[in-house]
TISE-541425 format. One record per residue (C-alpha): x, y, z; chain; residue in three letters. Coordinates in Angstrom, 2 decimals. Each point is the difference from the previous one (the first is absolute). Last residue first. Layout:
<pts>
+---------+---------+---------+------+------+
!       X !       Y !       Z ! unit ! code !
+---------+---------+---------+------+------+
!       X !       Y !       Z !    A !  Ala !
...
+---------+---------+---------+------+------+
</pts>
This chain:
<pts>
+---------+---------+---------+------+------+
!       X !       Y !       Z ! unit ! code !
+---------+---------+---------+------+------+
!   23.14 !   -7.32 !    5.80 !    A !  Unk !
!   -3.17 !    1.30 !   -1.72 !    A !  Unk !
!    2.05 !    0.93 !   -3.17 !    A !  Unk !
!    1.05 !   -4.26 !    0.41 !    A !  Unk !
!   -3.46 !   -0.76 !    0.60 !    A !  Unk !
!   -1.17 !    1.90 !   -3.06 !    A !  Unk !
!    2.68 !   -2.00 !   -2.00 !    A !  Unk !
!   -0.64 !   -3.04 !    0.89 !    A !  Unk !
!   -4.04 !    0.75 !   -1.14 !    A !  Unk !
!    0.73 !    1.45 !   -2.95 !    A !  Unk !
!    2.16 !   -3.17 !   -1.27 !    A !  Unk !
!   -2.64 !   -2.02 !    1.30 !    A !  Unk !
!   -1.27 !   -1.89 !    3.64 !    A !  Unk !
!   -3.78 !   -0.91 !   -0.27 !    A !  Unk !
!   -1.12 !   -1.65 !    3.18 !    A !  Unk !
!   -3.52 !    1.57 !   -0.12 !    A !  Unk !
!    1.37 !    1.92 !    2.75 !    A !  Unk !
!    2.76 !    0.72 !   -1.88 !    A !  Unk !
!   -2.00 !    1.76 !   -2.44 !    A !  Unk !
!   -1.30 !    2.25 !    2.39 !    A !  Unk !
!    2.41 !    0.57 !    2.06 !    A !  Unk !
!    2.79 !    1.28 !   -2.44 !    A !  Unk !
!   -2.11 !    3.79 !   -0.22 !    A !  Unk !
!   -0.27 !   -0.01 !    3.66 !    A !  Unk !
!    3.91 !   -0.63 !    0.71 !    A !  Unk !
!    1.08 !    2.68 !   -2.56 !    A !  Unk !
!   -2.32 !    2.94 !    2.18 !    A !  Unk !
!    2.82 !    1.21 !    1.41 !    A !  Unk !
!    2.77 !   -0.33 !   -2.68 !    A !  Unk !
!   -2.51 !    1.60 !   -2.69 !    A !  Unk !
!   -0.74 !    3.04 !    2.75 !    A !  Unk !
!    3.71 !    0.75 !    0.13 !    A !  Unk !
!   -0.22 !    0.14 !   -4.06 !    A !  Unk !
!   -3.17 !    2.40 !   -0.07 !    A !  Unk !
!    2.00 !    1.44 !    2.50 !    A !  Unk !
!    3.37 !    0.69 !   -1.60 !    A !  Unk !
!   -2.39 !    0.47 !   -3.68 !    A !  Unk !
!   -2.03 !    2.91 !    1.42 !    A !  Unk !
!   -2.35 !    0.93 !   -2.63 !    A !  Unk !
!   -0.88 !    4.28 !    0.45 !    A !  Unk !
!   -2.88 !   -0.45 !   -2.75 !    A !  Unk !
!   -0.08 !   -3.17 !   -1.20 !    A !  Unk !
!    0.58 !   -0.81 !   -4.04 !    A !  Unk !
!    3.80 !   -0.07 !   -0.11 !    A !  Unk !
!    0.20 !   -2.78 !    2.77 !    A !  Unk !
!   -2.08 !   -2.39 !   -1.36 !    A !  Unk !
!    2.46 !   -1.43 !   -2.37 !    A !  Unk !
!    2.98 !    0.38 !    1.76 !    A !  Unk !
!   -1.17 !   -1.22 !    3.33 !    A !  Unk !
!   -1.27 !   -3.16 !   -1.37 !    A !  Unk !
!    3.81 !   -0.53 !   -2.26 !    A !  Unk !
!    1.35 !    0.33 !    3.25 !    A !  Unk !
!   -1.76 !   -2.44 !    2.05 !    A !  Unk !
!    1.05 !   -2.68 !   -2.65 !    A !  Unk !
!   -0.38 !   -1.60 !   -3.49 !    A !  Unk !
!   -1.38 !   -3.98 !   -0.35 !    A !  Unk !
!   -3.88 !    0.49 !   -0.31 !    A !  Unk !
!   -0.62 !    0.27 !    3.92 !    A !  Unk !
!    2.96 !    2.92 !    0.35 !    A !  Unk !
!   -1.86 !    1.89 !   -2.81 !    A !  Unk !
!   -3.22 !   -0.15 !    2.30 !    A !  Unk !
!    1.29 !    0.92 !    3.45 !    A !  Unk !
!    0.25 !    3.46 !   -0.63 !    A !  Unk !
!   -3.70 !   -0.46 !   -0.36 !    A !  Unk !
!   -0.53 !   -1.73 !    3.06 !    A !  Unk !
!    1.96 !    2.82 !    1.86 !    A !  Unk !
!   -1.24 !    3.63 !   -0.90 !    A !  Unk !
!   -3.08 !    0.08 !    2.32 !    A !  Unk !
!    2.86 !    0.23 !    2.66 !    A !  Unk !
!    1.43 !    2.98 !   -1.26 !    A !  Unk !
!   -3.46 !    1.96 !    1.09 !    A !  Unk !
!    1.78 !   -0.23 !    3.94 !    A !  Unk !
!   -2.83 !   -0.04 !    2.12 !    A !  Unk !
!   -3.88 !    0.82 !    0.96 !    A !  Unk !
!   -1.68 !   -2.69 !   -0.95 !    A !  Unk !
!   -2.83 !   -1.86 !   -2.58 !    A !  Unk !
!   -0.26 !   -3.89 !   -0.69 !    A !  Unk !
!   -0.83 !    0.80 !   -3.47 !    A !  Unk !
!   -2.39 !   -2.17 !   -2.17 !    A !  Unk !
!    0.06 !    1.38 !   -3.85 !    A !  Unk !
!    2.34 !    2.18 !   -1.80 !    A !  Unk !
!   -0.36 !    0.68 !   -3.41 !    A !  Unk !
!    1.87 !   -0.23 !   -2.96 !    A !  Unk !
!   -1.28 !    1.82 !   -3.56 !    A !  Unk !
!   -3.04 !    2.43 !   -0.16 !    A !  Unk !
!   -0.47 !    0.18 !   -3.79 !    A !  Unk !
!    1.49 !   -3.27 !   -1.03 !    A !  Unk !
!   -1.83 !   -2.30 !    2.39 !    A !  Unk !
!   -0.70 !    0.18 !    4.14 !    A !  Unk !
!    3.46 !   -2.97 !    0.31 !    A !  Unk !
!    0.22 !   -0.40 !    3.14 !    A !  Unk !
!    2.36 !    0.27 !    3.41 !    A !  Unk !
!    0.19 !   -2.33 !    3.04 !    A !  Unk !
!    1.00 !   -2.81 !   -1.89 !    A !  Unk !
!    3.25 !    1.67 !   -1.00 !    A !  Unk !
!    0.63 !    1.40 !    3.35 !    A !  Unk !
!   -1.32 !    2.73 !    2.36 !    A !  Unk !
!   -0.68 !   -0.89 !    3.58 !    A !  Unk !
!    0.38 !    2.85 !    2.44 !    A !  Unk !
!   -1.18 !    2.70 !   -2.82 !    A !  Unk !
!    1.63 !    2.54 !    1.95 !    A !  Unk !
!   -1.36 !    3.64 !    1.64 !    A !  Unk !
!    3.35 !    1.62 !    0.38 !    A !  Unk !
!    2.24 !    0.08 !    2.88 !    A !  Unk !
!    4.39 !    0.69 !   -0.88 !    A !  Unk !
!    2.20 !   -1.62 !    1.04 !    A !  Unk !
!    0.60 !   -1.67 !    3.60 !    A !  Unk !
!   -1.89 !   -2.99 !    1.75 !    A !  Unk !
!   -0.89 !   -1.61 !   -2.72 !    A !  Unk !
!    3.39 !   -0.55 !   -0.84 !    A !  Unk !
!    0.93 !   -1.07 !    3.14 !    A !  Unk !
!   -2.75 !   -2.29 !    0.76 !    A !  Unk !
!    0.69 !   -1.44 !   -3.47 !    A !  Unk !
!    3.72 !   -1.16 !    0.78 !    A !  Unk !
!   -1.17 !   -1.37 !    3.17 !    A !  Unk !
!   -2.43 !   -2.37 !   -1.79 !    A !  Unk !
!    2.56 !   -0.78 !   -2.48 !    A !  Unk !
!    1.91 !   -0.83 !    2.65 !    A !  Unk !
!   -2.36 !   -2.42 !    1.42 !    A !  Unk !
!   -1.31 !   -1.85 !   -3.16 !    A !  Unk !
!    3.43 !   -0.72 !   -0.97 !    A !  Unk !
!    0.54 !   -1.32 !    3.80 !    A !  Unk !
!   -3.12 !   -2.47 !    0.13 !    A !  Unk !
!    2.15 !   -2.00 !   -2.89 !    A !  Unk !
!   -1.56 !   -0.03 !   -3.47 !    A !  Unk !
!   -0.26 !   -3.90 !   -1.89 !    A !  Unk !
!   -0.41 !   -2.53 !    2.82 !    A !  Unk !
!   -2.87 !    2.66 !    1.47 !    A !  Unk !
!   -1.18 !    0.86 !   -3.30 !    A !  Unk !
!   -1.84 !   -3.34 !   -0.77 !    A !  Unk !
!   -3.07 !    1.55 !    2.44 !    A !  Unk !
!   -0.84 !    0.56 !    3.26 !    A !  Unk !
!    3.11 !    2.04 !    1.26 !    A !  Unk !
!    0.01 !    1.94 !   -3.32 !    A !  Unk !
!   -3.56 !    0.85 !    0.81 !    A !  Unk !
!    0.44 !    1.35 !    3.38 !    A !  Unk !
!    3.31 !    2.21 !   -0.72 !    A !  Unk !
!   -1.80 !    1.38 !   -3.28 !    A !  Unk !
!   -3.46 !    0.38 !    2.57 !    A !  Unk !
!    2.65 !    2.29 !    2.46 !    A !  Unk !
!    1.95 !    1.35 !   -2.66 !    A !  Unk !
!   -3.34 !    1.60 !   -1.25 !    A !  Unk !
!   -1.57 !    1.41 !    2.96 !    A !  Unk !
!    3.47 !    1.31 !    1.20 !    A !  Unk !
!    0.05 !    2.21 !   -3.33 !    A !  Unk !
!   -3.59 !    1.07 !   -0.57 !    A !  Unk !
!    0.67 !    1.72 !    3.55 !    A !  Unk !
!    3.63 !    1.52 !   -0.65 !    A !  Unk !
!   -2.04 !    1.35 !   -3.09 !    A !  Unk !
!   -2.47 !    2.31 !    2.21 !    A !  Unk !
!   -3.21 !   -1.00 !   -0.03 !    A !  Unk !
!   -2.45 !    2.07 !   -1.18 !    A !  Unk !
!   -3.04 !    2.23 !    0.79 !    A !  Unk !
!    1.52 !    1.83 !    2.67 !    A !  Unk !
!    2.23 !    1.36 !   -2.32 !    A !  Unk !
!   -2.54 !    1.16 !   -2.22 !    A !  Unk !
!   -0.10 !    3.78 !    0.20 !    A !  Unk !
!   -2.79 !    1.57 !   -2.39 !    A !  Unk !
!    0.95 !    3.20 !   -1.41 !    A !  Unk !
!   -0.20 !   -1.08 !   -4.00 !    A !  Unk !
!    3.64 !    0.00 !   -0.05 !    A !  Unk !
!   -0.14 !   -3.25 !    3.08 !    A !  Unk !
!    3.28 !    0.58 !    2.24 !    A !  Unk !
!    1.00 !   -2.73 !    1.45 !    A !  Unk !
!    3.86 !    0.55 !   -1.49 !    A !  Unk !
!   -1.10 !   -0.17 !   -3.39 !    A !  Unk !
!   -3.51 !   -1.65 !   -0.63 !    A !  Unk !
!   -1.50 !    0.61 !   -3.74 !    A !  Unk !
!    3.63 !    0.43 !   -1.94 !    A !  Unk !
!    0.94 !   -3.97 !    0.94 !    A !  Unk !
!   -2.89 !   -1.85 !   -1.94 !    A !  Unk !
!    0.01 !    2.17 !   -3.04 !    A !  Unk !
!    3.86 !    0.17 !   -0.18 !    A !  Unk !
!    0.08 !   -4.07 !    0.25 !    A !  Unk !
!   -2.50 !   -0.27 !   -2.75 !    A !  Unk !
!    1.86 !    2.20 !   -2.36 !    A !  Unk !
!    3.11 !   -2.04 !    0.22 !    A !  Unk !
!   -1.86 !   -3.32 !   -0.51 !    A !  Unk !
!   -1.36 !    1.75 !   -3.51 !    A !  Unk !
!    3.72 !    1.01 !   -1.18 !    A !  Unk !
!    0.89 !   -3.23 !    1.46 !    A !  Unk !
!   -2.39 !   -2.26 !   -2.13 !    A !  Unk !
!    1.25 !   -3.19 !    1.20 !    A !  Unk !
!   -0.31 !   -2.92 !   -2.43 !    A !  Unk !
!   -2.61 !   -2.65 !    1.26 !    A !  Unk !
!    0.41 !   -3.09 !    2.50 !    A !  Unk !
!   -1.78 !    2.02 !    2.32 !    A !  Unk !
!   -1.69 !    3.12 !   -0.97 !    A !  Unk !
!   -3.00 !   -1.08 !    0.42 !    A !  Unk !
!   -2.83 !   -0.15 !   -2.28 !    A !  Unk !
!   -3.09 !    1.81 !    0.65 !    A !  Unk !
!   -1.55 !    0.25 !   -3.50 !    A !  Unk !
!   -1.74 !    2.37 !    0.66 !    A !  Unk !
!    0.10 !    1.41 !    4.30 !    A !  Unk !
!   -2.88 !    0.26 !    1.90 !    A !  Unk !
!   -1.04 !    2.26 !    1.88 !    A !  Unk !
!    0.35 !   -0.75 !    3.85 !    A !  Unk !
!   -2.74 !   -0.87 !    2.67 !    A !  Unk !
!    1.49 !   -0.77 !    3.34 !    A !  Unk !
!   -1.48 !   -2.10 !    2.90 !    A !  Unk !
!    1.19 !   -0.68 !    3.31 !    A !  Unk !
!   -3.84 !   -0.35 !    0.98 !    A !  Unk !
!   -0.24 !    3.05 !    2.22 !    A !  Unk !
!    2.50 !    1.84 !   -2.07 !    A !  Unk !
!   -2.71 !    0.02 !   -3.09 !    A !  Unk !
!    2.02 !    1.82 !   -2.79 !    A !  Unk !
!   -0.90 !    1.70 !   -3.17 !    A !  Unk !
!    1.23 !    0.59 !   -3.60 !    A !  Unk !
!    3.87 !   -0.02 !    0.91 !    A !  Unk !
!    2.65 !    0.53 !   -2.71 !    A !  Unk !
!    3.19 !   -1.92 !   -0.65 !    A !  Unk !
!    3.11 !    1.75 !   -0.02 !    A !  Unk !
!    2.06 !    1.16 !   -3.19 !    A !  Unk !
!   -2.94 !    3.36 !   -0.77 !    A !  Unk !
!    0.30 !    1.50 !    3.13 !    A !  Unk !
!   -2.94 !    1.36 !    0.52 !    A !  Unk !
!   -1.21 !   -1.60 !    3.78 !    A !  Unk !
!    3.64 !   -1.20 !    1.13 !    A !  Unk !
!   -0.80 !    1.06 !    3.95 !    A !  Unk !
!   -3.20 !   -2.13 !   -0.37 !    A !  Unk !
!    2.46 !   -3.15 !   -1.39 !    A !  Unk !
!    1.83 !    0.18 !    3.08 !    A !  Unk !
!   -3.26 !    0.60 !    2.33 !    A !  Unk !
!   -1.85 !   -2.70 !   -2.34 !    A !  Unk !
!    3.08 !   -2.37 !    1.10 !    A !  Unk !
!    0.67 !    0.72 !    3.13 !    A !  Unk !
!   -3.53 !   -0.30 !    1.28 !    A !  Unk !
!   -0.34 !   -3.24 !   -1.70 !    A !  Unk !
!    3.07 !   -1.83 !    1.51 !    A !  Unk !
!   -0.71 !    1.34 !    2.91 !    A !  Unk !
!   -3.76 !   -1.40 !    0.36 !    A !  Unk !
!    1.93 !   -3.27 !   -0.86 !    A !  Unk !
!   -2.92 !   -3.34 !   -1.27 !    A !  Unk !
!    0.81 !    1.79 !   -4.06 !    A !  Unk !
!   -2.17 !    1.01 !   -2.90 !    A !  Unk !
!    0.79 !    1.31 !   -2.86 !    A !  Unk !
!   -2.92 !    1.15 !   -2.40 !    A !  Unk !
!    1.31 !    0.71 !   -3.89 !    A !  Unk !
!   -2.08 !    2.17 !   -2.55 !    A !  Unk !
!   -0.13 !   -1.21 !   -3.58 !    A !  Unk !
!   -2.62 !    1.97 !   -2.33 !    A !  Unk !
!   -3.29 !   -1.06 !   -0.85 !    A !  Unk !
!   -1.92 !    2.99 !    1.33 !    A !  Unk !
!   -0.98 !   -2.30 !    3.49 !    A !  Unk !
!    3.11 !   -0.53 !    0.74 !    A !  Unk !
!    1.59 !   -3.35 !   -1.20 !    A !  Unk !
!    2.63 !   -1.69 !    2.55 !    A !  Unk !
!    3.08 !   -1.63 !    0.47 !    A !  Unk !
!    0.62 !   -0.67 !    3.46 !    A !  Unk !
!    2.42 !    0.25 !    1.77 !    A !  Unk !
!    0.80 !   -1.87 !    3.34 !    A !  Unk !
!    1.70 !    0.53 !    3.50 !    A !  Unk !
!    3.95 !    0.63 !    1.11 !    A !  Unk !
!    1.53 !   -2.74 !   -2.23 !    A !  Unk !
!   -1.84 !    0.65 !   -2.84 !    A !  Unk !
!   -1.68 !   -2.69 !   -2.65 !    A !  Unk !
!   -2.18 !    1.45 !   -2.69 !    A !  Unk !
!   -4.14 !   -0.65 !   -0.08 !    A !  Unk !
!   -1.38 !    0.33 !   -3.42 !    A !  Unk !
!   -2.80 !    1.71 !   -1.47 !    A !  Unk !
!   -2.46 !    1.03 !    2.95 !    A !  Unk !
!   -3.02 !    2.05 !   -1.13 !    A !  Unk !
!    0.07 !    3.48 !    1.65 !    A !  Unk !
!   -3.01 !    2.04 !    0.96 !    A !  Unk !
!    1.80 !    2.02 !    2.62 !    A !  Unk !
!   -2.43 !   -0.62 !    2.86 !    A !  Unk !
!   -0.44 !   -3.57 !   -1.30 !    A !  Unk !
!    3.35 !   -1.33 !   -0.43 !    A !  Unk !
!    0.64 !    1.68 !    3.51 !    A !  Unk !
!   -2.30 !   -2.50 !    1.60 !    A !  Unk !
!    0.41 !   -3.43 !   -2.41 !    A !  Unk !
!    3.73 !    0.59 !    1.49 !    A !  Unk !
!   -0.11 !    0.00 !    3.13 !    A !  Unk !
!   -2.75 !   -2.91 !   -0.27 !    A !  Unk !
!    2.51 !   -1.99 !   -1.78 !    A !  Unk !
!    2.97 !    0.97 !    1.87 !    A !  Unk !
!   -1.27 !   -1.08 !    3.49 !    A !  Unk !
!    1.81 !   -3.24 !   -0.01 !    A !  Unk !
!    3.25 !    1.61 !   -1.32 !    A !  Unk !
!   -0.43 !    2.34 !    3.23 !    A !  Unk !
!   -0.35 !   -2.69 !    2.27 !    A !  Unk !
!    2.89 !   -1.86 !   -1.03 !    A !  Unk !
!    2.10 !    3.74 !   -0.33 !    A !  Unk !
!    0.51 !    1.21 !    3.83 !    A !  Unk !
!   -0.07 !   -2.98 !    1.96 !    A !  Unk !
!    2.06 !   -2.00 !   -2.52 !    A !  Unk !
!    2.62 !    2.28 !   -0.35 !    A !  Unk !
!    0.68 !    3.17 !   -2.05 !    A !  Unk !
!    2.64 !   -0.42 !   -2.89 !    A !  Unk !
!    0.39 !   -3.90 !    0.38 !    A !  Unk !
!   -4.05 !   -0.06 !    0.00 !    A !  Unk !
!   -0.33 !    2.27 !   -2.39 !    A !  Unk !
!    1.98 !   -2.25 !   -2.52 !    A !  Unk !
!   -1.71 !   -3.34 !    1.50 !    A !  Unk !
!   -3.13 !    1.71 !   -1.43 !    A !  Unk !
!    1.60 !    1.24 !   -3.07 !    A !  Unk !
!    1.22 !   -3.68 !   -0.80 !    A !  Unk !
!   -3.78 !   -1.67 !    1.27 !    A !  Unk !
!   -2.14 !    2.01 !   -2.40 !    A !  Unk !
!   -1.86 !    3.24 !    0.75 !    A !  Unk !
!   -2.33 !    1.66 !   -2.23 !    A !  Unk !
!   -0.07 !   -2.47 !   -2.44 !    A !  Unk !
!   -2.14 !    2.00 !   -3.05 !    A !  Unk !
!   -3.59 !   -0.91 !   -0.65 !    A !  Unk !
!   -1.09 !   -1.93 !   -2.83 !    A !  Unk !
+---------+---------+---------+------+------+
</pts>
């Protein structure tokens, strides 16, 4: 039996994330998007994983091996990615592209055994500290090694940053949130951001890199990150959901920053820390939209205040 390729949840997903006009039609059309690339790259679908931005698919190339299609109804959102991801082509802690077809927001990825995430797992920091100097020593200051110059390629972080606040400030108006995070959290965190990402120093960043975002490729290859939101900005940033992970078990920001900070090259613990503050109303939302006040939660609001 065929795999679901789109059920109503990831629908109404994309739809929250991209608006009816944009993503109805596009869900419709899924199907016969993807019975079209299945073909040209000889992949059998496995299983279909929910994604905010689009949809992955678990696939079987035509050698046996897993190879992973993501597809998504934003041109953007696929150019940025398989330019992000083209820019980390070798490095061993990012996920590798096969091929590409930009035309039908389509990205073909190896695939990654076993493929658990991180979340809900120990940290390995050594690991997580060698996957933030991979992604930050490609792009330093715009300036591509290999000779290329990407700038106009990417968005700059201030960018990324007003995008985000913007849906955060949407959502928590439309959901349980509202009654639980006053507009004004969200607002000077916002302006708290702006500033950082407005001075620092640029690197090519991750843009989205948290537990879920990174995978486990097995003993020999170790963590690996998978679907970036790339930019030019402050590499500290990428830092944040991980510092974030002691706090969420019961310790704080400061046992995060002390054991990641020893395995980054040139870690800034003031702005990792100053980027923690700013970002503290995004990482509550979630669960509060779901109406889901904690211990973790109070006190992210309270870092956020």
């Amino acid at each position: 039996m065929a795999p679901l390729l789109i059920d109503a949840p990831a629908r109404a997903r994309l739809v929250d994330r991209f608006g009816a006009e944009l993503a109805e039609p596009w869900c419709d059309a899924l199907p016969d998007l993807v019975a079209r690339l299945t073909a040209r790259w000889g992949l059998t679908v496995r299983e279909a994983r929910p994604g905010n931005t689009g949809r992955t698919l678990l696939c079987t190339g035509p050698g046996g091996d897993l190879r992973v299609l993501k597809l998504t109804p934003d041109p953007e959102v696929a150019r940025l990615e398989f330019t992000g991801l083209r820019a980390w082509a070798g490095c061993s802690r990012v996920v590798q592209v096969l091929d590409a077809d930009l035309a039908a927001n389509a990205i073909l990825l190896e695939g990654l055994v076993p493929g658990t995430e991180l979340a809900g797992h120990d940290i390995p920091w050594a690991q997580l500290g060698e996957l933030l100097d991979q992604l930050h020593s490609v792009v330093r200051s715009g300036v591509d090694p290999r000779g290329a110059e990407p700038r106009g390629e990417f968005r700059r972080l201030a960018e990324g940053i007003e995008f985000i606040f913007d849906l955060s400030e949407r959502r928590r108006r439309e959901s349980a949130a509202a009654g639980l995070m006053p507009a004004g959290v969200l607002a000077k965190g916002r302006a708290r951001a702006l500033e950082l990402a407005t001075s620092g120093p640029v690197t090519l960043i991750h843009g989205d890199l948290h537990p879920a975002n990174v995978l486990d490729a097995g003993p020999e290859r170790g963590i690996v990150a998978i679907d970036p939101r790339p930019g030019l900005g402050d590499p500290s940033l990428d830092a944040v959901d991980f510092v974030f992970v002691p706090m969420a078990a019961g310790g704080t920001l400061d046992d995060g920053i002390a054991a990641l900070a020893p395995h980054v090259t040139g870690f800034d613990a003031e702005r990792v820390r100053a980027w923690c503050v700013a970002m503290a109303p995004l990482v509550a939302l979630a669960p509060l939209r779901r109406g889901e006040r904690t211990p973790f939660t109070d006190a992210v609001l309270e870092l956020a205040r």
